[in-house]
N, C-alpha and C positions, 0 to 999 in steps of 0.2 A: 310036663309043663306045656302049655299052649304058646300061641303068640303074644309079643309085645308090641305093641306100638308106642311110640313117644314121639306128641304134638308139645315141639315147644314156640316162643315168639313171645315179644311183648306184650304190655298192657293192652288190653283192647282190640286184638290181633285179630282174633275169630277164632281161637287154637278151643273153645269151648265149644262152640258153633260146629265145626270140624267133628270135632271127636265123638259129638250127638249123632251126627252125619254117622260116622263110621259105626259105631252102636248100634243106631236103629236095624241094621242090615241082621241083630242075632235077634233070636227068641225070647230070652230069659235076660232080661241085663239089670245088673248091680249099678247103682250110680252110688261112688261114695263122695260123699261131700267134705272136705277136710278144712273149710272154714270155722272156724270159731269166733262168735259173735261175741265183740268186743265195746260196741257202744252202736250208735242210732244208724250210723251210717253203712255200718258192715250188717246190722239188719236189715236198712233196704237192699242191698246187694246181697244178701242168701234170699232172699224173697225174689228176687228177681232172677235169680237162677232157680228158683224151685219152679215159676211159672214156664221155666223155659224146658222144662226135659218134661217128656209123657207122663202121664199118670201112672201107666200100669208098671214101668219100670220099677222094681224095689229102691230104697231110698235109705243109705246108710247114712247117719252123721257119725264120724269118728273126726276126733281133730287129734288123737294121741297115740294108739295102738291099730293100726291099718293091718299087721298080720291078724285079728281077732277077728276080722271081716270077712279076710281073705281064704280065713280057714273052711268057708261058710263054702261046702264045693257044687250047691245045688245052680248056681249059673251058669248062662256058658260064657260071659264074659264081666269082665268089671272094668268099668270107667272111672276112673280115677282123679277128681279134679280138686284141687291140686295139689302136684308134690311141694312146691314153694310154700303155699299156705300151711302145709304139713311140716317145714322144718322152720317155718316161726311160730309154729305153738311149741313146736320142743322148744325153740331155743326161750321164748318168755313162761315155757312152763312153771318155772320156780319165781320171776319175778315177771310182771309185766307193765312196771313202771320206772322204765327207765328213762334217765334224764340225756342230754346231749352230752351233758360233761361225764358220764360216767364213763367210766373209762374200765375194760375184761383186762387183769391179770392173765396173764400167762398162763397160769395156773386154771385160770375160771376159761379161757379159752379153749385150753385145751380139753380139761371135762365136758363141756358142753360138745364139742366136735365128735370125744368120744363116747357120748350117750346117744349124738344123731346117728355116726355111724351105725352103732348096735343097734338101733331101733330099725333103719335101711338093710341092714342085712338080715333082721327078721323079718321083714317085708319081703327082700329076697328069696329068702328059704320059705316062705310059704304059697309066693307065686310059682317056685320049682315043683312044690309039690300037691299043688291044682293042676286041672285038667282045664281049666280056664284061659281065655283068652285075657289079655289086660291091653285099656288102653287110657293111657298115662298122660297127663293135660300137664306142664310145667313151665316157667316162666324162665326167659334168658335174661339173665340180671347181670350180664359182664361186661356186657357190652357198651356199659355209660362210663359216667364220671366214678370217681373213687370217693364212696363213702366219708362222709367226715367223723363219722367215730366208729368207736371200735365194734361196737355189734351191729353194725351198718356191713361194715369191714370182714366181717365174720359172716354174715348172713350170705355176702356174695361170694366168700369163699368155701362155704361148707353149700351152698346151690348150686353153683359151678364143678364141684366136686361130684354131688350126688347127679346131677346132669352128665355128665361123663359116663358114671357108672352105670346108671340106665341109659343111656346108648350103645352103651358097649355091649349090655343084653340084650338090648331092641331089636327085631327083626326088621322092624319098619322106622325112622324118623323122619318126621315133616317139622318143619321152620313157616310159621304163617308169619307173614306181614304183612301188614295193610290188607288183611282180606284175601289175603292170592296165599294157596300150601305150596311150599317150594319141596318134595322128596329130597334129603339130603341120605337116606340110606334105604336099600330094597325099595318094594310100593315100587306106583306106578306114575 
């Protein structure tokens, strides 16, 4: 397995910006894109990241199985934007109209936690077994207020979780805010 990098930080941070940055430096790079275009507004905003990365880079959209990309070993690295946007397609995989009032069972919370999981540690077993480098875009969602419902609630504890656990693989982590990369592990 190669290196990981993990750029995380707020909305609008520059952790996109960043991690373009650190990409352009290889030959071959994978951008995978893990938005899923959900109405007018998340159109302009994958449009407006398509205009922002090179052309000659390959250009994955997965928004649901990230190891099927991963397996793909002809790069020398893959960019990854984002893990966040990737664990709210799982999580509205099966419903994506949820109300405020609705309210995860225990039951339903805990299935979901355990299909993100499995889905992150085939993501893990396939970046182990590239020769790839990875550099992983993810958003810090802990750091605010506490959701007022339960898949708000769920969303920032199954991101906070999955952010831990790539860290803990990362070679490298940067925290951007406001424009400035702060290295919080390895890097420079």
């Amino acid at each position: 397995m190669g290196m990981i990098m993990m750029l995380t930080g707020g909305a609008r941070s520059g952790k996109s910006t960043y991690a373009q940055r650190f990409a352009a430096n290889y030959r071959n790079v994978a951008y995978v894109a893990t938005a899923v275009s959900t109405d007018e507004e998340m159109d302009v905003r994958i449009e407006k990241h398509k205009k922002q990365r090179p052309q000659e880079w390959r250009t994955y959209e997965e928004g649901y199985d990230l190891q099927k990309v991963i397996g793909n070993s002809e790069h020398d690295v893959y960019l990854i934007d984002c893990m966040t946007a990737y664990i709210t397609n799982l999580l509205l995989e099966e419903k994506r109209d949820w109300e405020e009032q609705d309210i995860l069972s225990a039951e339903e919370q805990n299935k979901l936690e355990q299909k993100i999981d499995r889905k992150i540690n085939e993501l893990f077993c396939a970046c182990q077994k590239s020769r790839a480098d990875f550099i992983v875009v993810t958003n810090e969602v802990g750091m605010g207020l506490v959701p007022a419902n339960s898949l708000g609630r769920l969303f920032r504890d199954v991101s906070g979780r999955v952010n831990r656990m790539l860290a803990e693989k990362a070679n490298e982590v940067y925290l951007v805010v406001s424009g400035l990369l702060l290295p919080l592990k390895g890097g420079k």
